[in-house]
Every structure is written in C-alpha cells, then in structure tokens.
N, C-alpha and C positions, 0 to 999 in steps of 0.2 A: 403814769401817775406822777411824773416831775422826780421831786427830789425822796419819795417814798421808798423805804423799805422796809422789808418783814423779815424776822428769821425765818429759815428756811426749816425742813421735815425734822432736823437735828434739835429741834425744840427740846424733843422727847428726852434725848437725852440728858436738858437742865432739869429734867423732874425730881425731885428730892426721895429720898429712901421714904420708907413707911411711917407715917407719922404719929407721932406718940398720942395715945386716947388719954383724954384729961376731961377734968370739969373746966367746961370754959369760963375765962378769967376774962378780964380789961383788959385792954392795952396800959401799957404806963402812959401815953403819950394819948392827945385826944385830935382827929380829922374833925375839922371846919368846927371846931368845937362839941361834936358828938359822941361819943367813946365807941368806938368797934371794940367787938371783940374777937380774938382767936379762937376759931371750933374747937381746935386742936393744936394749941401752940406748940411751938415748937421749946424744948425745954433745956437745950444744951446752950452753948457756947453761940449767941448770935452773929455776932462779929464773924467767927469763924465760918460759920451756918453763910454768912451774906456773900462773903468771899469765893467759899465752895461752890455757890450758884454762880455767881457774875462768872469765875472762871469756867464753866461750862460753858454756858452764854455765849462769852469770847470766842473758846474751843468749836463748840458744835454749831453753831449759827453763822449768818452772813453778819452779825453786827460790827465783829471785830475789827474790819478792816475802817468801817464807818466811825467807832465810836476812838480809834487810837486818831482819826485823820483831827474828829472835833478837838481831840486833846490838844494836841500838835498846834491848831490854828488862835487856838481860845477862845471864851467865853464871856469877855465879860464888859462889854465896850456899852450895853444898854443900851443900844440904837431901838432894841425892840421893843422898849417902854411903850412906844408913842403909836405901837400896834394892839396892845395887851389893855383887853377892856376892864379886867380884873386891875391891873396896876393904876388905871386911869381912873377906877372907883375906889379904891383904897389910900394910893399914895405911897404905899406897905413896898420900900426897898423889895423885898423880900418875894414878892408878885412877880417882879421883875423876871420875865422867862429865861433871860441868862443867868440871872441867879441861881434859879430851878436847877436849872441844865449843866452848874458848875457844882453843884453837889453831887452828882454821880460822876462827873467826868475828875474831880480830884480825887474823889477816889481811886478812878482807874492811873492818875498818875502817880498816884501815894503806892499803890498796891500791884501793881500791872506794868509797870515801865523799869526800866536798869536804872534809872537814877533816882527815883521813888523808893524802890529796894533798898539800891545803896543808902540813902537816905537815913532809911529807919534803923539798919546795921549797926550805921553810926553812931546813929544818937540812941537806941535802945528805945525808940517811941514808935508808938502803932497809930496810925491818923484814926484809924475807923472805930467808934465807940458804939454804946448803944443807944447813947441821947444822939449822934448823927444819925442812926439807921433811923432815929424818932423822927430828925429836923425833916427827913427826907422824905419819910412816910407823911407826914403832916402836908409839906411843899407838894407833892405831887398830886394830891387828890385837893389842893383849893383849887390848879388848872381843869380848866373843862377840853382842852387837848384840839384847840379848836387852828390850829396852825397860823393863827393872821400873821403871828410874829415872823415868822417864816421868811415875807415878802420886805421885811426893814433888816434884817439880819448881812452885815459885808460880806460876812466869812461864808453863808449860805448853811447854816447849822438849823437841822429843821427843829427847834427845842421840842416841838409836838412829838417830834419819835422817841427825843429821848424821855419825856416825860414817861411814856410809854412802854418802855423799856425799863425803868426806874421799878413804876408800875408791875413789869413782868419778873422781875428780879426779886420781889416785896412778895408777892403772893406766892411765890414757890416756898417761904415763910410764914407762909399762911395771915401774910397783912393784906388783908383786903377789906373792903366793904362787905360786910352780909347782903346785902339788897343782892350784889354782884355776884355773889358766890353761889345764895341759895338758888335763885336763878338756872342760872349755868348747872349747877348740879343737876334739878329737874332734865335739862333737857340733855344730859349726858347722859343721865345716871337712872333717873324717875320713869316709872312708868308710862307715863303722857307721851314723852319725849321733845317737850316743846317750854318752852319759858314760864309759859300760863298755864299750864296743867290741864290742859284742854282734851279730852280724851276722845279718838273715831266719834264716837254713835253720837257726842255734844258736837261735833264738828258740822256731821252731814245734819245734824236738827237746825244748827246757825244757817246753814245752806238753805236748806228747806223753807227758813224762817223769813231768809232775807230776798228766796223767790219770790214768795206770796206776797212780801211787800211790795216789790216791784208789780205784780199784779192786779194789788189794789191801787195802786200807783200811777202807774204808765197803761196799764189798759193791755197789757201783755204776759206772754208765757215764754218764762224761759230757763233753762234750768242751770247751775253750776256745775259744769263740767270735773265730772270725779274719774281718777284712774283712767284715765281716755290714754292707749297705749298710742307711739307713734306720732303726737302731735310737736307743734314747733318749739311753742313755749310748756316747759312745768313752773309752774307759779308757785313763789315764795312770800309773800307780805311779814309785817311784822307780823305772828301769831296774834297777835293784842287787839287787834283791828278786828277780827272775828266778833273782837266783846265791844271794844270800845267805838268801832270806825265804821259802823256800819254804812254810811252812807258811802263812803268813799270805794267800799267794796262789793255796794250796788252799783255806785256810778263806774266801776273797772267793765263790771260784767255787762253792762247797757252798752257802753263800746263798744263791744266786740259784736255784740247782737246787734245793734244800729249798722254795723260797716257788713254786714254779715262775714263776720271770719270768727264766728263761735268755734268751729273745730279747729285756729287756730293753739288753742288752749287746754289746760289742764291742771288740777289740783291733785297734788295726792295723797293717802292716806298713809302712806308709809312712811312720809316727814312731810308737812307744812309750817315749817317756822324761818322765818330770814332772818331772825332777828339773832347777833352773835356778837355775846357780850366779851367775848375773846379779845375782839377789834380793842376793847377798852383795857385791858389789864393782863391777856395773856396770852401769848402766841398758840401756846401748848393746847389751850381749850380754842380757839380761832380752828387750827387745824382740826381736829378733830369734828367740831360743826360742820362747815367748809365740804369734809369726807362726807358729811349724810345729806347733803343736798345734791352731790355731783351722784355719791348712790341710788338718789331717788329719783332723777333726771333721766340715770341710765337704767333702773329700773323701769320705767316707764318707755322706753327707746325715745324721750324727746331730745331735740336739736340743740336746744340753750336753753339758760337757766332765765328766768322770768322775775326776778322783785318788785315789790309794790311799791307805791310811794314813799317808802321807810328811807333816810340816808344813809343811817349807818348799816344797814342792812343792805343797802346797795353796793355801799364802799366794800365792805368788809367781803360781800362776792365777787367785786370789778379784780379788787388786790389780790385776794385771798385763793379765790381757784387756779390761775394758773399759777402760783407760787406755791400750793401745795396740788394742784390736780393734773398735773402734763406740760404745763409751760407752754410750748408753743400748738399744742395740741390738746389745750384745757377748752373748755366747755364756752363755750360764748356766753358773755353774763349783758343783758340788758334791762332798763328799768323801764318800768312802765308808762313814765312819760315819755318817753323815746320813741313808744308804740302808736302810743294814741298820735302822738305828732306828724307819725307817719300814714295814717289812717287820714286824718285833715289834709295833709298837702295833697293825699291821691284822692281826696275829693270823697272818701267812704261816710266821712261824716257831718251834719248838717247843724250848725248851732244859731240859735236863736238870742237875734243882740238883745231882743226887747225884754229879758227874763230877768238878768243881773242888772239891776238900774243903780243900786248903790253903791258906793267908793269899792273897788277893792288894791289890796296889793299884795307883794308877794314877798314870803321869809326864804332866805337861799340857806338850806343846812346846809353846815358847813362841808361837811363829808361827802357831798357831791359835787360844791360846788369850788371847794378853797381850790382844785386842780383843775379848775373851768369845764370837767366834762359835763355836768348840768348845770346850765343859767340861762341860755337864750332859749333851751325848748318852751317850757310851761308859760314864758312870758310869750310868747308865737302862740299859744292854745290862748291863754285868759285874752290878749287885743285880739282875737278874733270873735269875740262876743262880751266882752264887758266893755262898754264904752267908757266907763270911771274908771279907768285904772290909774295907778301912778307907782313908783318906784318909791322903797326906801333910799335913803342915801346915807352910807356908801351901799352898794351894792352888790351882787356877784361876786367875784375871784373874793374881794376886799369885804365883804360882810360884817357884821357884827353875828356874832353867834347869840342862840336863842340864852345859851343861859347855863344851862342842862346838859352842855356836849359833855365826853365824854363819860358816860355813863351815871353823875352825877345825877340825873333827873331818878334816877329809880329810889333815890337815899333820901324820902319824906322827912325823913328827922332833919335834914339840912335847906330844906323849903326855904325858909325867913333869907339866909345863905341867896340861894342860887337866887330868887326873886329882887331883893335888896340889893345885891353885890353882882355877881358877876350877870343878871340879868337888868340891869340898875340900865344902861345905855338900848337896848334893846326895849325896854319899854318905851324909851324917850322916842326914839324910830317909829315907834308905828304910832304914838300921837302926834308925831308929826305930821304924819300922811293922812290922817282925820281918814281913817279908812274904816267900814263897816265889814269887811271881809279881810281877816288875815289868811292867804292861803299860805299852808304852810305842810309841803309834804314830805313829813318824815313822823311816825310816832312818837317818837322822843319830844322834835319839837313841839308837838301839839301838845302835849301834855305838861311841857314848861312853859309855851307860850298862854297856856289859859291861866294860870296860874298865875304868870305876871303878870296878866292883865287884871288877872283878882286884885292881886296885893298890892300894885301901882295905880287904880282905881281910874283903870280904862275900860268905864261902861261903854256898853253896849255894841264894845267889840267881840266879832265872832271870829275865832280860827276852825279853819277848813281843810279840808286836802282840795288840792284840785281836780279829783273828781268827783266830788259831792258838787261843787258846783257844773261842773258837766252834766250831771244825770240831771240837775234842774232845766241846763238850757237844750238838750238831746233834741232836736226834729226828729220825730219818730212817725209822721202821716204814710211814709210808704213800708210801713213795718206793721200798719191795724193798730194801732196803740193812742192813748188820747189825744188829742189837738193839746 
C-alpha cells in the first residue's frame, strides 16, 4: 500500500484511563462550523491529557519512527496546495495540507525532541495550549484524508496519515464527531453489532426480500447464501447497502449465479458489516472491527475475506488485517470487483451492450484507488457493455475525491460544507462528462455523490454501484431466466 502506515496492536495501549461521566457540554471551539460535543469530556488538564496520549502513540505504535522522520524533513514548502481540492476551493492558507501536518508535527518538536525540551527549560514557555488543541481539532476534520496531496509532496510526507493520526490522538480525548462515534459504538459495543443497527431476523427478511425481487425480475430463483461453512469468500459489504444499495446487492448475487459459482460464497450472521469507521479517526477501534471479521471468516472455515463495492471498507481490510491479523499469514482480503472481473475474462459471464445506451462514467474512491490497487478493474467490466462510456479527468491514482472521504459524509449537519466546498470540484467533473450514470462504488461515495448533485443542480444524474448496472445488462438465457 506505498507510503501507508497504521499502528500496530500497541494501539491499546494509547487508550486513556476511565473516563469521567458528565452532562455533555460543547466544545469551546466549533468543526466546519458545527459544534461537537464531548459524551464525556475529559475534565482535567488537556494539554497535559494531549501529551500523555501522543507519548503513548510514539511509545507503543510503529508511528514514532515515521512521525520524528516528517519532523526532521519538514513541512512546510506548499507544493501540495496545487493537489488539495479543499485549498483550491477556499484559497484558506490554512487548507493548505502542510499546514495541517505542521500542527502536530511542532508539537512533536516542541514536546518530544532534546532541543524542544531544552527549549521550554529555558524560556519557562509551554508551546501546547488549549486554543492549539482547538486550531488542531478544527484543521483536521475540514480534511476529507483523501491523500492526493501525497503525490506533489518532495519530502514524500503522506499529510493524509498524519491528519489521521492527529485524528487518533483527539478522540482518545473524546474529540470526535458524534456521527463517528455513535456509529462505531453500535458496532463494538450495541446489540446489532454492525453501524446500522441491523439485527439477524431484519437481515435474513432484507435477504428474503431482495430474492423475491430478483424473482419477479429476472425470471429466476435464487437464494443468498447464509452461514454456508467451508466456502472461498465470507462476504462483508457496507452493512448500509442491505438498506440503502439494494440493487447493487442483487446485482453481487446475479454474478455469482450467472457464472455459476454460488457455492463460491457466503454471508454471515455472526458479523456482516465491512464498514470501519476506525479507518477514519482511530486505530484502537480499526483493530478491534478488523478482529470480528477475520473472527467470522474463520468461524465459518472460509479462505478470504470478501468486501463489497464499499472503498473504505476495502481499504480499511486490504491495510488493516494483516497489520493486526498475522501479517504474513493474515487472511487474503479481496473486493468484489476483482471477482466479477475475473468471472468476465474466464468467459463465466455474458453482458449485454444493448441495455446501457446512455453516458456513463466512473468516480475512483479514493481509498482504493489513491494506491492504484483499484482503477483499471471496473473500467474493463463497464467497456465491455456500455458503449457511452467516458472518463473523468483527472482520473485514477490522481482523482478528485467525492467530497465526503474521510468519514465526513456521515456528519449531516456539515452537508452545505462537504457539497459547496470540499465537493465544489467533483461536481464540476461529472458535468463535464455530461454522463447519465455515475458509477461509483463505495457507500460513502454514493451518498455524497447524490447529494452533490442535489446541491450543485446536476439533474438527472444518476449514481450507481457498478453492479446495479450489471444485473441490468446480465445474459441470463442459459440459466431459464427472462430474455
């Protein structure tokens, strides 16, 4: 994954003692102009509080060696302006991802280096206040952590990790986003055990539901593979796609039933959620997710772990399992475009060019694709049946992000935000390509990208996963199913 790194299982160890029960309060300081609050703020010394975690951080993590190297090199030469879609819509200094990236990193020279120390000694001055923990908290959640800046940077300083980092440092302080938090809680902590609240008996009814459609549909029977012990892939999608994606989780299961390799597959009920909002703000919860899908994998005796069209739900298991699940002997993570692509080249399955007549193109979430392991698949699946296709430009490695990355798209209250600003360029993209289909697979993106096209008043564009539009173009004649 290039220049990516995660802490390692020593996470655990940055977690902060028991946190004090309080009536939740404001922040002093307000993200994208919204006010978070603290469930349970923390009530002592923050400064102190912020230090006690980074130094953890350093100590028990792989960051330390990464995060003294950024120090060392420096931050602040703004090459990555002319990458950062947010700086390019504002103008805002301050957007600026080495900016970002030099707010945690003076700290670590103020606080964490021999002549930093020596420093303060001298002069009896503390760099770190509580209106900086503010400036900080603020700077890192207007980034959507989408790494373009990555590829204009000399020194090669991924600002995306450290924002992220930043990020993991602030929430063992209990600064987070509630969208982020209440989330994550559910699916650690909540009954469901999944983002949505989705409970078994509502799981296998969506199952049930989304057979019958296919039934009345396609002219076919077929069922979603539950608990099937011993099979290749156990499938993960974003949970949200049960509610929200229905097509795209007809068009997975037509796949498999068109190539016939149904018993390739499996759902389970002991965890079906990919979706791992950790990726975005915490290691400590990252791992922890990460443990209950390699759990339910091997609960089942499958081979590798299976994701849906989601990105960050990809990313987050391509990184994430062998960094906390065996390393060289973690679990094979692949995504479900990877599959279907390979199903088409060995000829399993049949698409019909005449179905899709209008424009389409296609959005590269970032999370797949800023390390180029997804970008040529899905564009090889959509030219082998949409004869309208066309590219955004830039494209692939170099993207523009929907808008919504890092974890942003779940925080409603900041809509106007992500649609106006940091989606302001991404709309401009898809009327460019006057396209009638935006595919775009990752739940996140979907749900940002329809929204900008709400609020930037691009009718009668559609976003899609790319296999909603598979299960339209499917040849299904030597399976009994309708012409």
């Amino acid at each position: 994954m290039g220049n990516e790194t995660v802490a390692n299982s020593g996470a655990e160890a940055a977690k902060p003692a028991a946190k004090t029960q309080a009536t939740p309060k404001l922040l002093p300081h307000q993200i994208l102009g919204t006010s978070y609050y603290l469930e349970h703020p923390y009530q002592g010394d923050k400064v102190k509080r912020f230090l006690e975690i980074f130094a953890a951080v350093l100590k028990h993590t792989n960051y330390g060696h990464l995060v003294d190297t950024y120090a060392r090199v420096g931050a602040k030469c703004a090459n990555c302006a002319v990458a950062c879609q947010i700086y390019l819509a504002t103008n805002d200094p301050k957007d600026i991802p080495c900016y970002r990236t030099n707010l945690l990193l003076e700290i670590y020279r103020r606080h964490f280096t021999f002549r930093g120390v020596l420093q303060s000694k001298v002069t009896g001055e503390v760099y770190l206040t509580d209106e900086k923990i503010s400036e900080l908290a603020e700077s890192v959640y207007h980034c959507t952590g989408c790494r373009r800046c990555s590829f204009e940077c000399p020194m090669g300083i991924d600002h995306g990790l450290m924002t992220h980092l930043s990020r993991y440092i602030l929430s063992e302080m209990d600064i987070a986003p509630k969208a982020l938090v209440v989330a994550t809680r559910e699916q650690l902590e909540g009954k469901t055990g999944n983002t949505s609240a989705i409970p078994v008996p509502a799981l296998l009814d969506t199952l049930e539901f989304l057979a019958d459609d296919i039934k009345d549909e396609k002219g076919i029977e077929l069922q979603f593979p539950v608990d099937k012990e011993g099979r290749e892939f156990v499938f993960f999608p974003a949970v949200s796609d049960y509610l929200l994606e229905a097509e795209t989780l007809k068009g997975i299961a037509l796949t498999f039933y068109a190539a016939g390799e149904e018993d390739r597959w499996t759902i389970g009920t002991g965890y079906y959620d990919g979706i791992n909002y950790g990726l975005f703000y915490s290691d400590w919860c990252a791992e922890r997710i990460i443990s209950k899908e390699i759990a339910e994998t091997k609960r089942l005796k499958g081979r590798k772990i299976l994701i849906g069209e989601c990105g960050h739900a990809s990313r987050s298991a391509k990184v994430f399992v062998p960094s906390f699940g065996g390393g060289k002997n973690a679990l094979p993570v692949m995504n479900i475009m990877e599959v279907t692509l390979d199903m088409l080249r060995r000829g399993k399955l049949k698409l019909d060019p005449n179905v899709i007549t209008e424009r389409v193109t296609y959005h590269d979430p970032c999370n797949i694709a800023r390390s180029g392991w997804i970008v040529d698949q899905p564009r090889e699946i959509l030219r082998a049946f949409c004869k309208n296709y066309v590219d955004m430009e830039p494209k692939g490695e170099k993207n523009y992000c929907c808008g919504g990355g890092g974890g942003t798209v779940s925080i409603d209250e900041v809509r106007s935000y992500r649609t106006g600003v940091t989606g302001k360029l991404k709309a401009e993209q898809i009327r460019r390509t006057g396209a009638k289909y935006v595919v775009a697979p990752c739940a996140n993106c979907k749900k940002q990208l329809r929204e900008v096209c709400e609020d930037n008043d691009l009718k009668g564009v559609e976003v899609v996963g790319l296999h909603d539009l598979i299960y339209k173009a499917l040849i299904l004649d030597n399976k009994g199913g309708k012409p």
